[in-house]
N, C-alpha and C positions, 0 to 999 in steps of 0.2 A: 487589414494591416495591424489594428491593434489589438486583434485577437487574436493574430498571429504572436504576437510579444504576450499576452498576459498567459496564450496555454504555455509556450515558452519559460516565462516564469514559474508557472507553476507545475510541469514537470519538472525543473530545478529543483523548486521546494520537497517535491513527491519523491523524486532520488535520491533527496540531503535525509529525507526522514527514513529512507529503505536504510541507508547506510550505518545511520544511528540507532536505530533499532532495526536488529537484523530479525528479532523474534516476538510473537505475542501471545499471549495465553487466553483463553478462555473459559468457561465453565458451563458445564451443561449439564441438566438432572437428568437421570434414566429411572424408572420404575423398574423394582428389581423383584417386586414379590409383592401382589395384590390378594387377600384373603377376606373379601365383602368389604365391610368401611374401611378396615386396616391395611396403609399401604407401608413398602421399605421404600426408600430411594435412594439413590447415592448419587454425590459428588462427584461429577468426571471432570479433572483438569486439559484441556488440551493445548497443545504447541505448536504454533506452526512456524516455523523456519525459511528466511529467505534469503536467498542467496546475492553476496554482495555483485554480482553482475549485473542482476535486476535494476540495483540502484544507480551503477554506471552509465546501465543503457538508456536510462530517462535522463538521468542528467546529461547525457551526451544528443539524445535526440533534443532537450531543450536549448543546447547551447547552438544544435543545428538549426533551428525556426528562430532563435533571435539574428542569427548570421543571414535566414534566409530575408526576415525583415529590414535589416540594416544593408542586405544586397540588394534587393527591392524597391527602399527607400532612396535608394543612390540612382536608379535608373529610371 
């Protein structure tokens, strides 16, 4: 039962923070040109993007396992 409420709570938290940042970046090195000791590399930015439904759908699945707990808890 109470770990039924705390994942509860904490898909809540997991879909308040999808919402609020919908996007995040990273950075990755690539080797672009090795010639014995001498290497190039570059900087790759990347983006990934997620979609505010994501974040609805956890917040709604935690509002449903606190519901299931407080239903549970009742009977």
């Amino acid at each position: 039962m109470r770990t039924i409420i705390i994942l509860g709570v904490a898909l809540i938290a997991i879909g308040a923070a999808v919402l609020a940042f919908d996007q995040y970046s990273y950075t990755t090195k690539e080797n672009v040109l090795q010639i014995g000791p001498l290497k190039a590399t570059v900087d790759e930015t990347h983006t990934v993007t997620l979609p505010p439904a994501v974040g609805w759908v956890l917040i709604g699945g935690g509002v449903c396992l606190l519901v299931l707990a407080a239903w549970s808890r009742k009977n």
